[in-house]
C-alpha positions in Angstrom: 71.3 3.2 -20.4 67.5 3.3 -20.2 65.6 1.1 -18.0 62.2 0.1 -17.0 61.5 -0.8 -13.0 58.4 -2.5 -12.3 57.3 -3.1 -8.5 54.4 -4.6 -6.5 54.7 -3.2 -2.5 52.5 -5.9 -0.5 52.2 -4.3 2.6 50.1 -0.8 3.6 52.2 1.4 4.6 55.2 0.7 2.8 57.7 3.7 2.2 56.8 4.3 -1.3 58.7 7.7 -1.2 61.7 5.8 -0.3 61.8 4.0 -3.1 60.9 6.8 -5.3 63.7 8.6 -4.3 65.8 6.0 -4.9 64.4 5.7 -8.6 65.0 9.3 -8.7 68.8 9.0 -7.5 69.5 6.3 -9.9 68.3 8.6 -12.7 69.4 10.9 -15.1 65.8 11.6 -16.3 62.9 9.4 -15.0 59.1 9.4 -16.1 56.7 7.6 -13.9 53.3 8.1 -15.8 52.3 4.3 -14.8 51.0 3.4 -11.0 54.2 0.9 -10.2 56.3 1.7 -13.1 59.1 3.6 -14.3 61.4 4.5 -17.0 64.3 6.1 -16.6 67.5 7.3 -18.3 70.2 6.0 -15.8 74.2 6.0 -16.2 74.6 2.9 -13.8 75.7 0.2 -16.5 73.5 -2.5 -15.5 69.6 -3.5 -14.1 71.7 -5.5 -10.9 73.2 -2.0 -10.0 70.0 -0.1 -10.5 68.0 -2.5 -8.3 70.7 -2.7 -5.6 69.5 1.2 -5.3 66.1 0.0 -4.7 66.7 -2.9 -2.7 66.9 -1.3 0.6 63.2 -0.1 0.6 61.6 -3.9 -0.4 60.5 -6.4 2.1 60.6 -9.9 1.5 57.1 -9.9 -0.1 57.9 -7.2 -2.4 58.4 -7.9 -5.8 60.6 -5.7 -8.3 61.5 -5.9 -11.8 64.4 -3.8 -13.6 64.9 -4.5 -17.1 67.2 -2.5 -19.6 65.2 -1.7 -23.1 66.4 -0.5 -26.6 64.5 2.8 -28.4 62.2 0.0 -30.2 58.8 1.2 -28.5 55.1 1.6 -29.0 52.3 2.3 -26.9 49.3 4.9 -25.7 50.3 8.1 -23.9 49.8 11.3 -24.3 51.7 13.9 -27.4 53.7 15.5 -24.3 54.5 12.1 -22.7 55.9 10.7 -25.9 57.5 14.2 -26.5 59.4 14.3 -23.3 60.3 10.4 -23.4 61.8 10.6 -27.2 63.5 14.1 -26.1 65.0 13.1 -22.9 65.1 9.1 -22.7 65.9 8.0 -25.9 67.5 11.1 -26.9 
């Protein structure tokens, strides 16, 4: 399954490492070439699971989206970004 996780931390100091990990553990492959955004290459069956993963690290003001996508994408990165997302996301 391939997902994208978008997330809006309200509060300095929040423990954005946390959450990165727990991106990271819920991936097989991840990219993170956006400020609050991810895609990753999960085998967790559905976006309830993934965010459950996350859900420890959010406070009440937080706000976090996880969304599952097809391979039906465009967009503006770099050759090597699109390289490693059509070779190991959508492979």
């Amino acid at each position: 399954m391939v997902y994208f996780i978008t997330y809006d931390l309200n509060k300095t100091g929040k423990d954005y490492e946390g959450v990165y990990q727990a991106i990271k553990d819920a991936s097989t492959y991840w990219c993170h070439y956006w400020d609050s955004s991810w895609l990753i290459k999960s085998e967790i069956k559905s976006a309830d699971d993934v965010f459950q993963k996350i859900k420890p690290y959010l406070d009440d003001d937080d706000r976090c989206l996880v969304v599952e996508v097809k391979n039906n994408k465009q967009g503006w990165l770099t050759e090597k970004q699109w390289d490693f997302i059509n070779t190991n996301i959508f492979d």
